[in-house]
N, CA, C, O and CB atoms as a CASP TS submission, in Angstrom:
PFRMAT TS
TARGET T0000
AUTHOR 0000-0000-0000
METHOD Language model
MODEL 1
PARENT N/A
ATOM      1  N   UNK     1      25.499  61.579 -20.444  1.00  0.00           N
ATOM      2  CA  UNK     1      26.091  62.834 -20.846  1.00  0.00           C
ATOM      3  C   UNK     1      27.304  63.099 -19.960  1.00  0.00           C
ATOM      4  O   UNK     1      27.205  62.966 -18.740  1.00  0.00           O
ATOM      5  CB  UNK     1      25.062  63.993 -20.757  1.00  0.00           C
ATOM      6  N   UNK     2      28.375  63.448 -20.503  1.00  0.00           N
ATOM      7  CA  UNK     2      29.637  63.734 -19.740  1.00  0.00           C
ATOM      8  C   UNK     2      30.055  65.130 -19.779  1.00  0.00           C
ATOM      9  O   UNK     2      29.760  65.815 -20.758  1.00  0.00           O
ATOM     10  CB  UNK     2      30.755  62.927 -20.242  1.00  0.00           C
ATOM     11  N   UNK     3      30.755  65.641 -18.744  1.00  0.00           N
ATOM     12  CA  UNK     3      31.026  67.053 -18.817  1.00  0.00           C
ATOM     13  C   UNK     3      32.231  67.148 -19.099  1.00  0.00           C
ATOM     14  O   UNK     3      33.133  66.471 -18.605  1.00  0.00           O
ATOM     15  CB  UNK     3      30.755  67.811 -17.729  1.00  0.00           C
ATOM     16  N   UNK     4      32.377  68.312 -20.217  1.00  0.00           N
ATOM     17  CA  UNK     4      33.425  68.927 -20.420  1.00  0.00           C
ATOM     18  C   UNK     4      35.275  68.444 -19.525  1.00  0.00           C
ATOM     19  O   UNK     4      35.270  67.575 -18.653  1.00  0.00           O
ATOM     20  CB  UNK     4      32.757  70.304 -20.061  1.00  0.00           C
ATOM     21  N   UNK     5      36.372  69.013 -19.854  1.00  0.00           N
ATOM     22  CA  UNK     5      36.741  69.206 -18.729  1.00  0.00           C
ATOM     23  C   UNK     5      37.188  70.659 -18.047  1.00  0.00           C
ATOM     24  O   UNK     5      37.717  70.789 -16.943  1.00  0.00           O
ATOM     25  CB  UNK     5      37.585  68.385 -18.722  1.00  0.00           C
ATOM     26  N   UNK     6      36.743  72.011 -19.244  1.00  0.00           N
ATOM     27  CA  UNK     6      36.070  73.240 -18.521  1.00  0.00           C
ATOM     28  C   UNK     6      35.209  72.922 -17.390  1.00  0.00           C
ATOM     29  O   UNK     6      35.456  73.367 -16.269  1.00  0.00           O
ATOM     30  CB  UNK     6      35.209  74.030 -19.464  1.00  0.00           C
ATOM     31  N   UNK     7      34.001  72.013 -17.685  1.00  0.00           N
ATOM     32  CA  UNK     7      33.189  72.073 -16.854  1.00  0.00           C
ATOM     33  C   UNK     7      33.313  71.507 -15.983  1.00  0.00           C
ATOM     34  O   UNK     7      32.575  71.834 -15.055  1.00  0.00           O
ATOM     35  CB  UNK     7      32.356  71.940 -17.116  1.00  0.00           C
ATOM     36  N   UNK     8      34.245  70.394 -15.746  1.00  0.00           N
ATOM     37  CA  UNK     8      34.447  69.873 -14.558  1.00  0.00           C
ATOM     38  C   UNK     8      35.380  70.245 -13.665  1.00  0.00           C
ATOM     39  O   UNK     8      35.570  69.717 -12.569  1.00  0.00           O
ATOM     40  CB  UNK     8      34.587  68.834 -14.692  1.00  0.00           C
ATOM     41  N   UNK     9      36.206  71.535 -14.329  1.00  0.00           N
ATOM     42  CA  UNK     9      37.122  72.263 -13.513  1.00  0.00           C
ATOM     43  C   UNK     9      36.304  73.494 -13.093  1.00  0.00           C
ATOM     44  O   UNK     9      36.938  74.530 -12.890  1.00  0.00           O
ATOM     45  CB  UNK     9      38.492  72.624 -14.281  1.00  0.00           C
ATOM     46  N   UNK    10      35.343  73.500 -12.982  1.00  0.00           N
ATOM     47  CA  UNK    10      34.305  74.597 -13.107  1.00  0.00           C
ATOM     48  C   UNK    10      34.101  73.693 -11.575  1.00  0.00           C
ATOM     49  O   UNK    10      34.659  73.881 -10.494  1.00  0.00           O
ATOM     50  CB  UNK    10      32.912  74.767 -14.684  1.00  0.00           C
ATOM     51  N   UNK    11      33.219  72.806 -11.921  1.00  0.00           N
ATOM     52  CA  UNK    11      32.432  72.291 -10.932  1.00  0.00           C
ATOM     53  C   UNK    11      32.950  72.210  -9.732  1.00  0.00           C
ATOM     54  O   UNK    11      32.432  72.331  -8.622  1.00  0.00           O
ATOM     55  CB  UNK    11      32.017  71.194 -11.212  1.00  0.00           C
ATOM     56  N   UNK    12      34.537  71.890 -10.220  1.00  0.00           N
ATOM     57  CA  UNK    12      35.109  71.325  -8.640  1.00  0.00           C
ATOM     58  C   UNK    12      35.773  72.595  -8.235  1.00  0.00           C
ATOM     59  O   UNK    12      36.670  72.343  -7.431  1.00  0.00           O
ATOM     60  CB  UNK    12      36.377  69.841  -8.603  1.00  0.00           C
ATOM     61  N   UNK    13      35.685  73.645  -8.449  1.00  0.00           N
ATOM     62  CA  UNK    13      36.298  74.466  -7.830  1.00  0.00           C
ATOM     63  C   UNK    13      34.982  75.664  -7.102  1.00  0.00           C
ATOM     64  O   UNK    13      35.180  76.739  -6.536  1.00  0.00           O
ATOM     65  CB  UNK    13      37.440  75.019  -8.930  1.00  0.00           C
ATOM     66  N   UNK    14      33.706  74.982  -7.389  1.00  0.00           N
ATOM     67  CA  UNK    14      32.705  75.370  -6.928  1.00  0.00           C
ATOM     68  C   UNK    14      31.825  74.540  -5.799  1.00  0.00           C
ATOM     69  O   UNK    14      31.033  75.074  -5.023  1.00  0.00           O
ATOM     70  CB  UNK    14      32.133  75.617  -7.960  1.00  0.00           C
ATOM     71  N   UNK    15      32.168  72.911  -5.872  1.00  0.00           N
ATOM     72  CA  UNK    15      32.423  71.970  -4.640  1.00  0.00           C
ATOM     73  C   UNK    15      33.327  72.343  -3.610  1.00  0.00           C
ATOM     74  O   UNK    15      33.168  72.297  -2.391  1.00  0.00           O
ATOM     75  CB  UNK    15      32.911  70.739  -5.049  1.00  0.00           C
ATOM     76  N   UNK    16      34.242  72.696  -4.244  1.00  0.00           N
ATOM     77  CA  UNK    16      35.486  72.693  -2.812  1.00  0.00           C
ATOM     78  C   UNK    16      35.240  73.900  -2.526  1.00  0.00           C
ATOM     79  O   UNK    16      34.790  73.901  -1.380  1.00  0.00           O
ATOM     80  CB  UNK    16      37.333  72.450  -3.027  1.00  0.00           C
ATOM     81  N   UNK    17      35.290  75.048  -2.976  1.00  0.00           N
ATOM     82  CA  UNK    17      34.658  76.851  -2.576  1.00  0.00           C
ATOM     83  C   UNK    17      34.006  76.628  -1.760  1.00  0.00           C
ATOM     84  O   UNK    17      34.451  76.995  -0.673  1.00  0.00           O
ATOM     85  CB  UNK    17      33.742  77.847  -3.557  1.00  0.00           C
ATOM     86  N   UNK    18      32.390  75.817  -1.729  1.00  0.00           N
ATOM     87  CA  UNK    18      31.296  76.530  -1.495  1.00  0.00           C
ATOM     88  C   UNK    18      30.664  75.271  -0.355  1.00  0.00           C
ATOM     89  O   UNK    18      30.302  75.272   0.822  1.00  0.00           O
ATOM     90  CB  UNK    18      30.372  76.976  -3.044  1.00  0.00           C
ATOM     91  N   UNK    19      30.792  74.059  -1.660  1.00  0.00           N
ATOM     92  CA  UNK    19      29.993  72.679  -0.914  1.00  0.00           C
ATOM     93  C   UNK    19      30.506  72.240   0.143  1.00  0.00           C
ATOM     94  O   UNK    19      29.777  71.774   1.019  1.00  0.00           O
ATOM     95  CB  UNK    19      29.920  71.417  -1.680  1.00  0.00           C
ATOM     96  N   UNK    20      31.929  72.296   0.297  1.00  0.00           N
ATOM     97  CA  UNK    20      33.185  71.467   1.109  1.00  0.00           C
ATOM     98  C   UNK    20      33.295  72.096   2.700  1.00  0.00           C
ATOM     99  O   UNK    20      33.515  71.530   3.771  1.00  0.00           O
ATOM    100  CB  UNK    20      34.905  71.769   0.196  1.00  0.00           C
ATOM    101  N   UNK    21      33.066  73.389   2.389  1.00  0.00           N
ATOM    102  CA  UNK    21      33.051  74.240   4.047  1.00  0.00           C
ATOM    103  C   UNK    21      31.532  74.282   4.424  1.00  0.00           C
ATOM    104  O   UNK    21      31.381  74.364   5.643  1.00  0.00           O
ATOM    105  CB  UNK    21      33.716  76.164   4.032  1.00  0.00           C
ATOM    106  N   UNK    22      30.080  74.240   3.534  1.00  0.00           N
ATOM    107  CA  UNK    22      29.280  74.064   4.068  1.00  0.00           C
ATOM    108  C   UNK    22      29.135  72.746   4.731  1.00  0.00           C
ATOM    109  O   UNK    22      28.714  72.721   5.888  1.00  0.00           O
ATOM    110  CB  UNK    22      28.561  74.413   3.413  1.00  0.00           C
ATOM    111  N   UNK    23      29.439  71.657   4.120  1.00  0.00           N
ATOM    112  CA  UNK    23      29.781  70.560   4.175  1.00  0.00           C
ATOM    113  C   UNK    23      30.084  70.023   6.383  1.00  0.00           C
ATOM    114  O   UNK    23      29.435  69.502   7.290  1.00  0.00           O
ATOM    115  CB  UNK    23      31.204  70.659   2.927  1.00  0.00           C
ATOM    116  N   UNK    24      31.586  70.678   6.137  1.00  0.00           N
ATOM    117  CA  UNK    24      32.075  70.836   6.745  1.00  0.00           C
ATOM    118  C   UNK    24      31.269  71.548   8.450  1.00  0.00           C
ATOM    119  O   UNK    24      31.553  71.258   9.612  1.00  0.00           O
ATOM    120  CB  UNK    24      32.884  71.312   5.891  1.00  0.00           C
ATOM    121  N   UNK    25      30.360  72.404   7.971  1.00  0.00           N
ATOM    122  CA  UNK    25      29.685  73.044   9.313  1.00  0.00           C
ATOM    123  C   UNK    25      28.472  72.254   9.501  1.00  0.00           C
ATOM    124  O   UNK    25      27.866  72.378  10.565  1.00  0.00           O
ATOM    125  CB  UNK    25      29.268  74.710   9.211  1.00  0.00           C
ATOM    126  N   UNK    26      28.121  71.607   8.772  1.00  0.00           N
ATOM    127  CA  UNK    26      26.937  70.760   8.931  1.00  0.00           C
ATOM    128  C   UNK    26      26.943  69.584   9.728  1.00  0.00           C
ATOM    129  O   UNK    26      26.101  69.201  10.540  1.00  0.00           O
ATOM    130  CB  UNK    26      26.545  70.364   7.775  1.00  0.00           C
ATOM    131  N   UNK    27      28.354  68.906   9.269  1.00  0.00           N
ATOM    132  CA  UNK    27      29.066  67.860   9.841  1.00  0.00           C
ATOM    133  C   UNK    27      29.197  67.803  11.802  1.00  0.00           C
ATOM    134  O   UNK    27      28.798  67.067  12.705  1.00  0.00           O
ATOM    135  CB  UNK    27      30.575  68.067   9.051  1.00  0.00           C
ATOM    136  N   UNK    28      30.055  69.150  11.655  1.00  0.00           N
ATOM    137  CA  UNK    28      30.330  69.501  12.967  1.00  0.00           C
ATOM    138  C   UNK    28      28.960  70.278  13.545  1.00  0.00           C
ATOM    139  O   UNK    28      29.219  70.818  14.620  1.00  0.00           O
ATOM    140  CB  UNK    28      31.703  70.420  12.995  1.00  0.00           C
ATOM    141  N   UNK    29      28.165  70.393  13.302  1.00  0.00           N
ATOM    142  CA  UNK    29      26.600  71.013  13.818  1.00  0.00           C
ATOM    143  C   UNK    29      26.108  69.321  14.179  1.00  0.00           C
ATOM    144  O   UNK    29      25.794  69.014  15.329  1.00  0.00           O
ATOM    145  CB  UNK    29      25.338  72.098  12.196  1.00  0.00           C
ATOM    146  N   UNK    30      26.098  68.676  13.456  1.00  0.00           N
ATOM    147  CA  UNK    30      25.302  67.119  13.895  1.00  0.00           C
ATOM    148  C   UNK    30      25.824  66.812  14.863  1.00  0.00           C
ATOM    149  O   UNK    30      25.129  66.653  15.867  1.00  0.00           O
ATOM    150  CB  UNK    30      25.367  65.818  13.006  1.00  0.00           C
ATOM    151  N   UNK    31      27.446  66.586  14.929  1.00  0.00           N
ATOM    152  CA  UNK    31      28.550  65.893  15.905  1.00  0.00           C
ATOM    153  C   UNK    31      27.943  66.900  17.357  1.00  0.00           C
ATOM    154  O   UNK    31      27.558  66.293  18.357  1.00  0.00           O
ATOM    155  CB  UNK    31      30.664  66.234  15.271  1.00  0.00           C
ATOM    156  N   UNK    32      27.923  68.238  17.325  1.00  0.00           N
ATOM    157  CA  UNK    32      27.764  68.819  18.648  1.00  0.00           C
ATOM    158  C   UNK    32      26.303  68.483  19.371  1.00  0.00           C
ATOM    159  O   UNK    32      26.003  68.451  20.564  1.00  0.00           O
ATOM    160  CB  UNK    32      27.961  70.390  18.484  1.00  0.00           C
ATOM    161  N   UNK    33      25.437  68.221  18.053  1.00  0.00           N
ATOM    162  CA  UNK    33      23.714  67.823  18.476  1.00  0.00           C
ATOM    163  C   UNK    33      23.747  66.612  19.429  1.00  0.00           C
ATOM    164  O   UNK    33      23.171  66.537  20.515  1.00  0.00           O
ATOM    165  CB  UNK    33      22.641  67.288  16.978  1.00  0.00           C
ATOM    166  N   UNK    34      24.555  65.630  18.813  1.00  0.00           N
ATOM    167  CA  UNK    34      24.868  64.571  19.771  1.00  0.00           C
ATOM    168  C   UNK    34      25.679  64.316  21.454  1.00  0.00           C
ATOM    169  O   UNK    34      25.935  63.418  22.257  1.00  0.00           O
ATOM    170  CB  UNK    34      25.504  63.961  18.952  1.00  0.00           C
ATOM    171  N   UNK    35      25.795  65.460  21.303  1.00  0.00           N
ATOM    172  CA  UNK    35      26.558  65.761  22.961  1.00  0.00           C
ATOM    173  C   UNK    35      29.025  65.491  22.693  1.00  0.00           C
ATOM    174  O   UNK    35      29.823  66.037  21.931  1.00  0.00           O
ATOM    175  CB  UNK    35      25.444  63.574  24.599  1.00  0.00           C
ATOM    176  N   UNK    36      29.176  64.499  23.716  1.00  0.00           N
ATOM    177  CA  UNK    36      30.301  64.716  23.847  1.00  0.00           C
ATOM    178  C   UNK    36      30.602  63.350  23.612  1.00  0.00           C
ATOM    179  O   UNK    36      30.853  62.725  24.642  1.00  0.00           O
ATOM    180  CB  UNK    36      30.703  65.401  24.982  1.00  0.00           C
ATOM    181  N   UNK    37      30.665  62.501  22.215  1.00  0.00           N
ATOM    182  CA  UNK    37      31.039  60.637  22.610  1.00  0.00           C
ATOM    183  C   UNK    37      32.562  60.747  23.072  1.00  0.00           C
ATOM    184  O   UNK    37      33.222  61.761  23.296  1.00  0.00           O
ATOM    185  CB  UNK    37      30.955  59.271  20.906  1.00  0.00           C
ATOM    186  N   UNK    38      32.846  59.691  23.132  1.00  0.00           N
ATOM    187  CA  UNK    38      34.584  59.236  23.741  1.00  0.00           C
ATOM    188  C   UNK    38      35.325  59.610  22.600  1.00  0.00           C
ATOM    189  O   UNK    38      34.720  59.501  21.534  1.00  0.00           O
ATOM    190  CB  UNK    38      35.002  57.357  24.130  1.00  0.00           C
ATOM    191  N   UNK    39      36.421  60.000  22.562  1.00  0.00           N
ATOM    192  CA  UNK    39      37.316  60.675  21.400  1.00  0.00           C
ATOM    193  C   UNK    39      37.499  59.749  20.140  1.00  0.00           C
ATOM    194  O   UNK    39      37.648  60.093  18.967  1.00  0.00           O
ATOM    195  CB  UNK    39      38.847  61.026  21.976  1.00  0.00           C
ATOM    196  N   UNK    40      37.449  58.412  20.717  1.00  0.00           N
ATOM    197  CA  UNK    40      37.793  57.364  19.201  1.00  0.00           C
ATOM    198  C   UNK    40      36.324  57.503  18.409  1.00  0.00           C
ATOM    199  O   UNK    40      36.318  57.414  17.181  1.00  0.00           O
ATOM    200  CB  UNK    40      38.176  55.236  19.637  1.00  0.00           C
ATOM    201  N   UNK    41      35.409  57.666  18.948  1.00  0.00           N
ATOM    202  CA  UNK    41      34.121  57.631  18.302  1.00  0.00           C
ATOM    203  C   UNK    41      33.991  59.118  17.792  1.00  0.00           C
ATOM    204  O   UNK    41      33.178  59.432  16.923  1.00  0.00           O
ATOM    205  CB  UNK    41      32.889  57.141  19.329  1.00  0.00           C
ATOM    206  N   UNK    42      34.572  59.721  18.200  1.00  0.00           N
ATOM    207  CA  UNK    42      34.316  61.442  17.705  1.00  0.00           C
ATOM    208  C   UNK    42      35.211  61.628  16.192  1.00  0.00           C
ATOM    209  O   UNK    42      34.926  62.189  15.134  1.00  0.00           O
ATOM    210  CB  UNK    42      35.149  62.803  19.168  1.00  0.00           C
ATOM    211  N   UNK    43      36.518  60.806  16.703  1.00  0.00           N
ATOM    212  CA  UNK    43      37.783  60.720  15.335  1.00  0.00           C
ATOM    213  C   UNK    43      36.783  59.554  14.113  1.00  0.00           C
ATOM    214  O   UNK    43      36.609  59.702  12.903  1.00  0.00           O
ATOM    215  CB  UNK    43      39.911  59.604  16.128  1.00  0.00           C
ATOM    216  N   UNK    44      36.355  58.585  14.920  1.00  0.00           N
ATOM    217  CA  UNK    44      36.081  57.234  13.672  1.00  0.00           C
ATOM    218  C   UNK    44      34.580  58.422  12.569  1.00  0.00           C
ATOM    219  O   UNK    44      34.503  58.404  11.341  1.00  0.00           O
ATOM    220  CB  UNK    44      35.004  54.908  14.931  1.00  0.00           C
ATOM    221  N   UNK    45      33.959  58.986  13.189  1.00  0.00           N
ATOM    222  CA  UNK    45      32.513  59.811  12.611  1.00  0.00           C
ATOM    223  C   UNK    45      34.074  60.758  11.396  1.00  0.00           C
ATOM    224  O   UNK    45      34.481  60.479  10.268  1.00  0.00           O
ATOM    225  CB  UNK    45      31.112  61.318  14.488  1.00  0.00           C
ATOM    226  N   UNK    46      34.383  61.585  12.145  1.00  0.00           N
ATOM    227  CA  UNK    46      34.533  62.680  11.341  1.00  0.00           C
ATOM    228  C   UNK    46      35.917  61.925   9.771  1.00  0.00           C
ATOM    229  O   UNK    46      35.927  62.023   8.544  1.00  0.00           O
ATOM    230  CB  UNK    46      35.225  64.221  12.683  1.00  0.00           C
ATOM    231  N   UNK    47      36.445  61.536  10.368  1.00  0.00           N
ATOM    232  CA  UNK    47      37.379  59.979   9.216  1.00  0.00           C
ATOM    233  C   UNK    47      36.009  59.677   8.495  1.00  0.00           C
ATOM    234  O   UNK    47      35.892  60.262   7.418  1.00  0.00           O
ATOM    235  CB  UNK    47      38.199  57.947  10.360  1.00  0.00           C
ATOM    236  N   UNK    48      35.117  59.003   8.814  1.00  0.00           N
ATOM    237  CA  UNK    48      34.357  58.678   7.745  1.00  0.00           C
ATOM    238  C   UNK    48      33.475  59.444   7.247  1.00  0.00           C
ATOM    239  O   UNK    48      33.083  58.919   6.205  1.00  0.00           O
ATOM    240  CB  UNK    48      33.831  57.749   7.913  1.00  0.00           C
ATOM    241  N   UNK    49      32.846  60.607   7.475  1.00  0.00           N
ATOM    242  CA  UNK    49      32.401  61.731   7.015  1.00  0.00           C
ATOM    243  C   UNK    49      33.437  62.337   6.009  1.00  0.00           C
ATOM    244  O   UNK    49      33.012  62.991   5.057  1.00  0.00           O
ATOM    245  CB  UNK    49      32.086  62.581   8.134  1.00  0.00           C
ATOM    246  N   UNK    50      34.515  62.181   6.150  1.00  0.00           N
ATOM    247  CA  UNK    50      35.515  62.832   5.372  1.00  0.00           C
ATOM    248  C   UNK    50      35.962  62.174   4.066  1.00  0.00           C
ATOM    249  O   UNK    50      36.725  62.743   3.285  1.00  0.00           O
ATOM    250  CB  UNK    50      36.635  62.998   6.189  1.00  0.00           C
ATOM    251  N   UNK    51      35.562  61.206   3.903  1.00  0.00           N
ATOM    252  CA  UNK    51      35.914  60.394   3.328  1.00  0.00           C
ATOM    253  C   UNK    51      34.334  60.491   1.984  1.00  0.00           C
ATOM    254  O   UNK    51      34.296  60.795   0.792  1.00  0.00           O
ATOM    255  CB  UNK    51      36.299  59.075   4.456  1.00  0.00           C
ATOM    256  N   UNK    52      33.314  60.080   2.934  1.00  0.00           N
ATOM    257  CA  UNK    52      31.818  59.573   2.102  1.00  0.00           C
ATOM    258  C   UNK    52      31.887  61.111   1.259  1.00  0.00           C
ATOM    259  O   UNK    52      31.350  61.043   0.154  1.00  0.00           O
ATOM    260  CB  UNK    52      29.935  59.222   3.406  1.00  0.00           C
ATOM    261  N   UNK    53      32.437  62.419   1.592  1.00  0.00           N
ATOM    262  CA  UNK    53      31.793  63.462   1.375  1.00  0.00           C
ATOM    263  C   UNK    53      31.836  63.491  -0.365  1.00  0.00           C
ATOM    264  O   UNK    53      30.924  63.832  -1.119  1.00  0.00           O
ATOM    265  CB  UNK    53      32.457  64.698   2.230  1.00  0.00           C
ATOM    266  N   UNK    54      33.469  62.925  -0.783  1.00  0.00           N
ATOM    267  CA  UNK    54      34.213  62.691  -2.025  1.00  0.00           C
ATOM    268  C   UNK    54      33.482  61.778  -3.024  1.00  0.00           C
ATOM    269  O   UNK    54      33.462  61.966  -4.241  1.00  0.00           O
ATOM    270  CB  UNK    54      35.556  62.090  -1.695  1.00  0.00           C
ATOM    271  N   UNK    55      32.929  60.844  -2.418  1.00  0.00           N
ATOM    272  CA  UNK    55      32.623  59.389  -3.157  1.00  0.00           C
ATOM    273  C   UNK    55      31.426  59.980  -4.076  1.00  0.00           C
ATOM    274  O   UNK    55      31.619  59.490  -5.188  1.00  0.00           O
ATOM    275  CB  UNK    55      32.063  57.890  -1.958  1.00  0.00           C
ATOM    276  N   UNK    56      30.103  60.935  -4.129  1.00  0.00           N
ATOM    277  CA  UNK    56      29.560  61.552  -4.966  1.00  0.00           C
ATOM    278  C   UNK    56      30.205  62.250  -6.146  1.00  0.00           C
ATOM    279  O   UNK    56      29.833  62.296  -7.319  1.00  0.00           O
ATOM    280  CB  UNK    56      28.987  62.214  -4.351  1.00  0.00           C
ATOM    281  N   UNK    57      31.368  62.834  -5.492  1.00  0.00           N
ATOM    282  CA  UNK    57      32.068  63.716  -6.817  1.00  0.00           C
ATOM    283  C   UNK    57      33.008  62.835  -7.252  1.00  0.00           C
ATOM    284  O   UNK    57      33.671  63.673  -7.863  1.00  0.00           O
ATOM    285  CB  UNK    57      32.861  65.243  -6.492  1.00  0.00           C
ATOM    286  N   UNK    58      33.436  62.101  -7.381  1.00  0.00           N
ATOM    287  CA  UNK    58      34.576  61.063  -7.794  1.00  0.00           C
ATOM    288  C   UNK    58      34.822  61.414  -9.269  1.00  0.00           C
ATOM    289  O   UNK    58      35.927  61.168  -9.753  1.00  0.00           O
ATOM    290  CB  UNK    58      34.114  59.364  -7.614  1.00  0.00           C
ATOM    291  N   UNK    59      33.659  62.088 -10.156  1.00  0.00           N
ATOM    292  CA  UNK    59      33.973  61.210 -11.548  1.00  0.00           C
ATOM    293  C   UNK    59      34.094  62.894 -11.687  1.00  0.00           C
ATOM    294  O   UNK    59      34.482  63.093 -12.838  1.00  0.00           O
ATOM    295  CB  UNK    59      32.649  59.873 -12.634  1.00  0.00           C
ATOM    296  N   UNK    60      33.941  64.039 -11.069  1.00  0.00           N
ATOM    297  CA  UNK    60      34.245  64.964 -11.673  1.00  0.00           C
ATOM    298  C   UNK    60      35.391  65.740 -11.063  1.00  0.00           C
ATOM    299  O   UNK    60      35.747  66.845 -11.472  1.00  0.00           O
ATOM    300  CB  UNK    60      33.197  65.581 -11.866  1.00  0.00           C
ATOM    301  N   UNK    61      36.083  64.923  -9.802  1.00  0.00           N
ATOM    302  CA  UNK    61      37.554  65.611  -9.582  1.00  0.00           C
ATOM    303  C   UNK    61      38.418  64.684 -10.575  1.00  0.00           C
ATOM    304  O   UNK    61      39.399  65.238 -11.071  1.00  0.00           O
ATOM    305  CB  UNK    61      38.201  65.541  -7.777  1.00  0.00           C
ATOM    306  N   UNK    62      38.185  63.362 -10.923  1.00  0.00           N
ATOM    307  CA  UNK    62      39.154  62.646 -11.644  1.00  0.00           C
ATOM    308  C   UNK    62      39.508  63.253 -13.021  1.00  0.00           C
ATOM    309  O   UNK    62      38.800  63.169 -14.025  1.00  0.00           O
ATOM    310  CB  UNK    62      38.682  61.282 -11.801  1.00  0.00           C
ATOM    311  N   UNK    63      40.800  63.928 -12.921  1.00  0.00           N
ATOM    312  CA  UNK    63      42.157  64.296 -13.951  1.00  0.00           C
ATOM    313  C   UNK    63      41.899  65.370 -14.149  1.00  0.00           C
ATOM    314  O   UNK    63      42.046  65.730 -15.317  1.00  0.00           O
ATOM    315  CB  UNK    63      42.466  63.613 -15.334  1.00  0.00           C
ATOM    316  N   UNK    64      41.357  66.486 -13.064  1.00  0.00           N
ATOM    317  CA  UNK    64      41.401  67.830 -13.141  1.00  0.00           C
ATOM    318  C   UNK    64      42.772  68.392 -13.265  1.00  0.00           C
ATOM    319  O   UNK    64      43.258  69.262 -13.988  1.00  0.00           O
ATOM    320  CB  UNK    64      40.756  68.348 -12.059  1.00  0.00           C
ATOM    321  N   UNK    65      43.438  67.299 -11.939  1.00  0.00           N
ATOM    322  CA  UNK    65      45.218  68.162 -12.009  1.00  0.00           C
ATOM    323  C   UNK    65      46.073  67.715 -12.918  1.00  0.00           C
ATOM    324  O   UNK    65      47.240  67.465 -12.616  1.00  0.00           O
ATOM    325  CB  UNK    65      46.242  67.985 -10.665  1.00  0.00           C
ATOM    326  N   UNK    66      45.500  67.531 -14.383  1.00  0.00           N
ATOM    327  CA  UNK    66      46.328  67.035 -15.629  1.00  0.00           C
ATOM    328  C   UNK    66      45.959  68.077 -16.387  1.00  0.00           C
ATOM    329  O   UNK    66      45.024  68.792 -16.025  1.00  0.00           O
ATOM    330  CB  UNK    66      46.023  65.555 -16.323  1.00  0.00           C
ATOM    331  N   UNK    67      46.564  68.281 -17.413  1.00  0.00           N
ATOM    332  CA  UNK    67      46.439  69.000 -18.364  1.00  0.00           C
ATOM    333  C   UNK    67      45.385  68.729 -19.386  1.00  0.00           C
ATOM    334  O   UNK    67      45.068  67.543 -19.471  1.00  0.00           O
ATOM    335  CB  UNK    67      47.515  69.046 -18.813  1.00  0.00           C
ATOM    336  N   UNK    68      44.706  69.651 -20.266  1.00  0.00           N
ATOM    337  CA  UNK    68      43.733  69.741 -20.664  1.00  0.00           C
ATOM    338  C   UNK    68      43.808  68.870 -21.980  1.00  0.00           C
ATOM    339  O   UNK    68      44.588  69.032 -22.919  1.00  0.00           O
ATOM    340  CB  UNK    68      43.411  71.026 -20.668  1.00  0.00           C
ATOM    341  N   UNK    69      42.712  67.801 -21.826  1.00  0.00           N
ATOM    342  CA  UNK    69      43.238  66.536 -23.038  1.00  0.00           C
ATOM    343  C   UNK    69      41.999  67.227 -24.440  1.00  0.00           C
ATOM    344  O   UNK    69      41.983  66.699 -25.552  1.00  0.00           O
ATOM    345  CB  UNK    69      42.685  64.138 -22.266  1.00  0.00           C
ATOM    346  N   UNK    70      41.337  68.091 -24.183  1.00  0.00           N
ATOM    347  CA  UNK    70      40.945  68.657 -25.266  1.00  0.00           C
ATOM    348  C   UNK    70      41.809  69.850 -25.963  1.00  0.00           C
ATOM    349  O   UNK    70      41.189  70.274 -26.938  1.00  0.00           O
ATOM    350  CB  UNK    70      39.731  69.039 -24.946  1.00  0.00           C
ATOM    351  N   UNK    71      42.865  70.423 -25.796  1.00  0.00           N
ATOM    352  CA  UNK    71      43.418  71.688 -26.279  1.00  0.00           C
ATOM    353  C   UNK    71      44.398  70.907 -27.071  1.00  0.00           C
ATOM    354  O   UNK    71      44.951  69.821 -26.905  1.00  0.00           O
ATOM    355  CB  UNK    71      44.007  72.850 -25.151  1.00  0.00           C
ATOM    356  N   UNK    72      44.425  71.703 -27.870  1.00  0.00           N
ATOM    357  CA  UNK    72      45.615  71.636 -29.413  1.00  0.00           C
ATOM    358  C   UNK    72      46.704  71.046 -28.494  1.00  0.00           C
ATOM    359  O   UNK    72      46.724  71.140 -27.267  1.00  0.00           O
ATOM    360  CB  UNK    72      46.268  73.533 -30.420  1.00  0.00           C
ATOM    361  N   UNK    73      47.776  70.305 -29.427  1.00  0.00           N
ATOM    362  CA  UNK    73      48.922  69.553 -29.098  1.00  0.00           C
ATOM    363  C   UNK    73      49.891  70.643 -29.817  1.00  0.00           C
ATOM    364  O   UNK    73      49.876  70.924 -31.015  1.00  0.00           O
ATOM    365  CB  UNK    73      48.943  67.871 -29.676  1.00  0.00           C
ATOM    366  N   UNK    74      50.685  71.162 -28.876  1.00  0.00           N
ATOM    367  CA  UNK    74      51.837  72.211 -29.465  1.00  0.00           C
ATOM    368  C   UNK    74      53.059  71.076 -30.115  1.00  0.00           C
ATOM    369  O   UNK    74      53.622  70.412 -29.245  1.00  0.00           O
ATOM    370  CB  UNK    74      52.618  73.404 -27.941  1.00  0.00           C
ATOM    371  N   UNK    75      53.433  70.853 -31.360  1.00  0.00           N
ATOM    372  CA  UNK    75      54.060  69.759 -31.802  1.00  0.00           C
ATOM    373  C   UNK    75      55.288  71.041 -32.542  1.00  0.00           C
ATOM    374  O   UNK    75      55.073  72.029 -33.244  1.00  0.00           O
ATOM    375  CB  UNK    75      52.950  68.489 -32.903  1.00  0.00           C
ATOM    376  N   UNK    76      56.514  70.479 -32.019  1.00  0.00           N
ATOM    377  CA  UNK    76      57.842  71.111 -32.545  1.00  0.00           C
ATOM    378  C   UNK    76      58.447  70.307 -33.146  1.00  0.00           C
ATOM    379  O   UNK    76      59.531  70.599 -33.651  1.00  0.00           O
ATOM    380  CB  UNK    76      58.738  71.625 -31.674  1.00  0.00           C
TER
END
């Protein structure tokens, strides 16, 4: 079943709102649980945390920032 692309402009603007900053404090709550590593190991975690967070939503940010391929074609 595939979603809309209402619904997937729905979704992702309710990922990035809501999921992306919780996301985000959870991330940095683990990193502080672990104490203080050396700065390349603190940069290489949060680079790849930043990265994995996307790879779940992949198929529902792809061609949000295009125009809507279900709406009428205005033809002049």
């Amino acid at each position: 079943m595939s979603l809309s692309y209402k619904a997937r402009r729905r979704w992702s603007l309710v990922i990035l709102l809501l999921g992306l900053p919780a996301y985000i404090v959870a991330a940095v709550t683990i990193m502080n649980l672990l104490g203080r590593p050396p700065m390349w190991v603190e940069f290489a975690v949060y680079v790849a945390l930043g990265i994995i967070w996307a790879i779940p939503f992949k198929f529902i940010f792809k061609g949000i920032g295009q125009a809507d391929p279900d709406a009428p074609q205005d033809r002049e």
